[in-house]
Backbone bond lengths (Angstrom), bond angles and torsions (degrees), N, CA, C in turn:
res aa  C-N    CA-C-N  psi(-1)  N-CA   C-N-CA  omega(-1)  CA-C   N-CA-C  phi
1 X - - - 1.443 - - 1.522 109.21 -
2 X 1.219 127.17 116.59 1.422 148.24 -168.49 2.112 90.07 -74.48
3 X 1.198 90.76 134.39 1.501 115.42 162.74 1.448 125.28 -68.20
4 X 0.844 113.92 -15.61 1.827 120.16 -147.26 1.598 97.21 -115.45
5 X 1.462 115.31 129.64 1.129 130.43 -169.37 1.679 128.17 -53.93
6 X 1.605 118.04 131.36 1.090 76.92 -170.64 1.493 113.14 -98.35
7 X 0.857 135.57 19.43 1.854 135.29 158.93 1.494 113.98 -62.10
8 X 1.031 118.55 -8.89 1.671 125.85 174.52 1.973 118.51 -85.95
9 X 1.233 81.73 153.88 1.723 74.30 167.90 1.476 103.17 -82.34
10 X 1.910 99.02 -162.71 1.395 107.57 171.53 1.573 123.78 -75.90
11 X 0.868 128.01 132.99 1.532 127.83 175.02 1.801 118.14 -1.26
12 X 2.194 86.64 -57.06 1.300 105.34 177.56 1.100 125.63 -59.82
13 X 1.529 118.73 -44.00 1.407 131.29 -178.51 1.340 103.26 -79.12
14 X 1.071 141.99 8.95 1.276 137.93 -167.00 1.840 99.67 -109.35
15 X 1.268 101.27 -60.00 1.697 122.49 164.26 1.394 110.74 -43.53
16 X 1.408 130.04 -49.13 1.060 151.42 173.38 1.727 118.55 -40.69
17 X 1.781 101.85 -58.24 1.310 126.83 -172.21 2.017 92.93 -79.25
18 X 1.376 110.60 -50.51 1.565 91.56 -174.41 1.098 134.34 -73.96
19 X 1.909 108.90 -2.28 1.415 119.51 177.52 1.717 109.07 -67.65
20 X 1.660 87.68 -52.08 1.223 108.38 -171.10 2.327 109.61 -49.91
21 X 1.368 98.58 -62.59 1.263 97.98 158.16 1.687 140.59 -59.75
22 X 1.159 109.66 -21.62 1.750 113.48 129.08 0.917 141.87 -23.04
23 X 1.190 125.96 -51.91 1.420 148.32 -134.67 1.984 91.17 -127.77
24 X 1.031 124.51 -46.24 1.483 134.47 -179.59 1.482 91.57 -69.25
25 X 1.410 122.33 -61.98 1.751 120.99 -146.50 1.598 83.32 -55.75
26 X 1.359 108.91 -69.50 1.510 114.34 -159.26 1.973 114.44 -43.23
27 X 1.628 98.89 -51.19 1.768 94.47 -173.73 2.290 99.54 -75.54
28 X 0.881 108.39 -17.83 1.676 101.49 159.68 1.271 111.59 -74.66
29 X 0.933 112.36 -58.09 1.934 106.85 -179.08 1.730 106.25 -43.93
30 X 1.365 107.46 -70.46 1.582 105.25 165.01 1.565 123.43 -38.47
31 X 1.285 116.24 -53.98 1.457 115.10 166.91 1.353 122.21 -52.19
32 X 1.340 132.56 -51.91 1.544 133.10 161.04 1.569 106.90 -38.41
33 X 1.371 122.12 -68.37 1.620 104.75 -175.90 1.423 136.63 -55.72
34 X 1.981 94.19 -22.08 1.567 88.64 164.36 1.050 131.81 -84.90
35 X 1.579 101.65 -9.78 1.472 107.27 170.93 1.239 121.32 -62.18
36 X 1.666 110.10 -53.63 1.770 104.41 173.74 1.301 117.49 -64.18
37 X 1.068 132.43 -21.48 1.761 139.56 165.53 1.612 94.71 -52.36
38 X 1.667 120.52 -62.66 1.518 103.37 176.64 1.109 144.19 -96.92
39 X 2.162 93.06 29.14 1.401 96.73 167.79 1.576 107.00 -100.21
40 X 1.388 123.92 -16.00 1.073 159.09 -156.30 2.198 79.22 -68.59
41 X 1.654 94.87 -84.69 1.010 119.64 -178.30 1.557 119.08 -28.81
42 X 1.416 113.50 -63.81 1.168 122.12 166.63 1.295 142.74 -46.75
43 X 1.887 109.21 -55.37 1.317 104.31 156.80 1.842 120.47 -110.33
44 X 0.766 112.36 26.42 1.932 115.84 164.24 1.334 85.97 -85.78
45 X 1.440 106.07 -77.52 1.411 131.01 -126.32 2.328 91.76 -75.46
46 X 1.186 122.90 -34.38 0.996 140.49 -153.21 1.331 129.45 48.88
47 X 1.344 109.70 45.35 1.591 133.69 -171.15 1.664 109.18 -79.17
48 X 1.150 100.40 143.78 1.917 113.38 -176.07 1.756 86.67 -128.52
49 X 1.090 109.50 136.16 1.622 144.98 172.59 1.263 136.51 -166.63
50 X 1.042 144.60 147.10 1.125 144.63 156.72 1.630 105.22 -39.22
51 X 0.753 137.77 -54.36 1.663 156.47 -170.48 1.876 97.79 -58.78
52 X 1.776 99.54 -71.95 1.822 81.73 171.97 1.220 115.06 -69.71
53 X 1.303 143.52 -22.93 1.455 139.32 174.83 1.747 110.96 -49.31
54 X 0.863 110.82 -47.35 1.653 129.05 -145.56 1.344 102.31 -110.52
55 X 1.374 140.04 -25.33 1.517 129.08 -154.06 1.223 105.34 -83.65
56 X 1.595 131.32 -23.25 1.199 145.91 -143.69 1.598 102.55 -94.39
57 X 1.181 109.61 -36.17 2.131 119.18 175.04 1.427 70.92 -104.02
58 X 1.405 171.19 67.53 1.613 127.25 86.07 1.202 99.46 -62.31
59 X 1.635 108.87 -57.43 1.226 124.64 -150.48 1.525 123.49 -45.01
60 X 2.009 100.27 -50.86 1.395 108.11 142.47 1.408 152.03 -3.88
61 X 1.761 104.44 -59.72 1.179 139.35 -148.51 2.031 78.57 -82.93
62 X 1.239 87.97 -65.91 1.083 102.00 -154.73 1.595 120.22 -42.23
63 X 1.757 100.91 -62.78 1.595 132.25 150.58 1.615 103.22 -25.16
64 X 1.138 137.01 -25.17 1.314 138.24 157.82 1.555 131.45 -64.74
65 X 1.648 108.33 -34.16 1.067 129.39 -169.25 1.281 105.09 -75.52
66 X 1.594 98.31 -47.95 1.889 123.18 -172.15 1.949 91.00 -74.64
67 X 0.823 124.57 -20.16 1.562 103.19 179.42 1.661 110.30 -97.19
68 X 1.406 112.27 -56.34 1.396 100.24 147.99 1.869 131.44 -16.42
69 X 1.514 110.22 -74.25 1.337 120.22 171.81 1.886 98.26 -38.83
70 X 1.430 126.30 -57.44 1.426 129.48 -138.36 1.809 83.60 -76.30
71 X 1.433 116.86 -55.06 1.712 122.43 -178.07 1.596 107.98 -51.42
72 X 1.591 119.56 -45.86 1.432 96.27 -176.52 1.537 113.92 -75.73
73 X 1.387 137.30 -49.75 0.921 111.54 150.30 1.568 168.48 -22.08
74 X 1.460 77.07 -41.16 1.695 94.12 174.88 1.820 111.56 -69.35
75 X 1.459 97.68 -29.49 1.778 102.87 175.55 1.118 102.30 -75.51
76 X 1.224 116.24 -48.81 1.821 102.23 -169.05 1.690 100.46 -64.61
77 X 1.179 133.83 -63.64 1.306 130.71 -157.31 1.456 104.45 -58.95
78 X 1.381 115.83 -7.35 1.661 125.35 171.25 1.587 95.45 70.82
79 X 1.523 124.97 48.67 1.277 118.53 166.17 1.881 113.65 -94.06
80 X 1.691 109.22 153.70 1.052 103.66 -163.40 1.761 105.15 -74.99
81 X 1.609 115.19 -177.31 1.482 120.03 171.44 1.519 105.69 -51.27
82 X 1.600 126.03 -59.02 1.256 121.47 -173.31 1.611 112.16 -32.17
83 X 1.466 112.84 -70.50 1.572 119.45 -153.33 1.965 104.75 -72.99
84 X 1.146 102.48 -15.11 1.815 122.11 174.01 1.397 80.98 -56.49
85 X 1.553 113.50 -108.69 1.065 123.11 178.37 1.375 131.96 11.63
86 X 2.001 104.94 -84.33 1.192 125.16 160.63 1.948 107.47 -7.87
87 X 1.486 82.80 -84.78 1.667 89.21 -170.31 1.611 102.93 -65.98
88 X 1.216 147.08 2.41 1.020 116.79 162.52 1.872 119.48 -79.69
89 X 1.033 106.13 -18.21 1.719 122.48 -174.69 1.860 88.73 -94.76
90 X 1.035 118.80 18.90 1.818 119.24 177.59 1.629 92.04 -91.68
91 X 1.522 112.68 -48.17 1.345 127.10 170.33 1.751 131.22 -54.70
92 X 1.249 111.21 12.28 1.366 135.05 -177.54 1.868 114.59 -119.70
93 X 1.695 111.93 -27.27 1.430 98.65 -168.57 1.859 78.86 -118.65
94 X 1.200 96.53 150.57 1.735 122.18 167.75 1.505 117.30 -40.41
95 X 1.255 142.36 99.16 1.163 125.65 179.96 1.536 134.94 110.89
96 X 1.363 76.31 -30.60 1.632 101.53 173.34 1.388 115.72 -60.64
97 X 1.402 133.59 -67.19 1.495 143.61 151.70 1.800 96.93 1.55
98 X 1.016 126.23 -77.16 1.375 141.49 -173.07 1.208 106.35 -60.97
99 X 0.855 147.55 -72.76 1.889 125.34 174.02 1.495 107.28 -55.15
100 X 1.472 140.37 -56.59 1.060 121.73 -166.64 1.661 111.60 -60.36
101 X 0.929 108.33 -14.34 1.960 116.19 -166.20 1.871 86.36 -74.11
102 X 1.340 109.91 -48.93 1.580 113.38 -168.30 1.277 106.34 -75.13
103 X 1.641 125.23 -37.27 1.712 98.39 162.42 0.961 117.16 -77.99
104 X 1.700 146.44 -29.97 0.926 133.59 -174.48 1.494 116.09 -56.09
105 X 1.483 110.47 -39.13 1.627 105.70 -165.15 1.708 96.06 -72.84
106 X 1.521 125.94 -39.25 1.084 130.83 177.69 1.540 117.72 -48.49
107 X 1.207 130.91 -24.48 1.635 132.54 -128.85 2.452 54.81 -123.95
108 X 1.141 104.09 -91.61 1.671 106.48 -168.34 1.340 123.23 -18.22
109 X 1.112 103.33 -43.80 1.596 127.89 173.54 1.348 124.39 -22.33
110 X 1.864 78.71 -76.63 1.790 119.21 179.54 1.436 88.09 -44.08
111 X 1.192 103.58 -78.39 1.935 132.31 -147.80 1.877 93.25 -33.20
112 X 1.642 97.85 -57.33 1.519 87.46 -173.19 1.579 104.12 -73.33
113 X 1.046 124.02 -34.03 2.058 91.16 -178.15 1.183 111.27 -83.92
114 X 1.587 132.08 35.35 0.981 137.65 171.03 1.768 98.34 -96.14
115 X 1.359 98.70 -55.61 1.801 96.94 -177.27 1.226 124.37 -92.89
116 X 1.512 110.04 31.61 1.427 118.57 170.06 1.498 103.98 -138.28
């Protein structure tokens, strides 16, 4: 009889989902600061570019990727709607992306050498 919960994914798929959300927290976190740099740019500065035109649907694009990443995870790790959520509005303030990425991978970590 296996130890390991069954509301969880597989180990693999689990590893799988936090790489993947790794990899999102960090290029969103980066994407948010350039964003305020080209909102900064745009209306302080009153700058026209391709760059302030356009950064705002990457940024988008992207902020999609990072919420995606935050939903598949959040099912596999069997977290409730609240803390889903939570970290999806992590993707709205500057900086944030980057600490939650470091507890999250920390908090996953644990969990699996706990059930192995």
């Amino acid at each position: 009889m296996s130890m390991y919960p069954t509301n969880l994914a597989k180990p693999l798929q689990l590893r799988k989902a936090l790489g993947i959300y790794r990899v999102m927290a960090i290029v969103a976190g980066i994407a948010l600061f350039i964003l305020v740099v080209e909102m900064i740019m745009k209306y302080g500065m009153s700058q026209k570019n391709f760059f302030t035109d356009n950064w705002s649907y990457i940024h988008g694009f992207i902020y999609m990727g990072y919420a995606a990443s935050i939903a598949n995870l959040g099912l596999k790790s069997a977290w409730g709607v609240k803390r889903i959520v939570l970290h999806l509005l992590s993707g709205f303030v500057p900086l944030v992306p980057f600490f939650a990425e470091r507890r999250v991978t920390a908090e996953t970590n644990a969990m699996l050498a706990r059930v192995y």
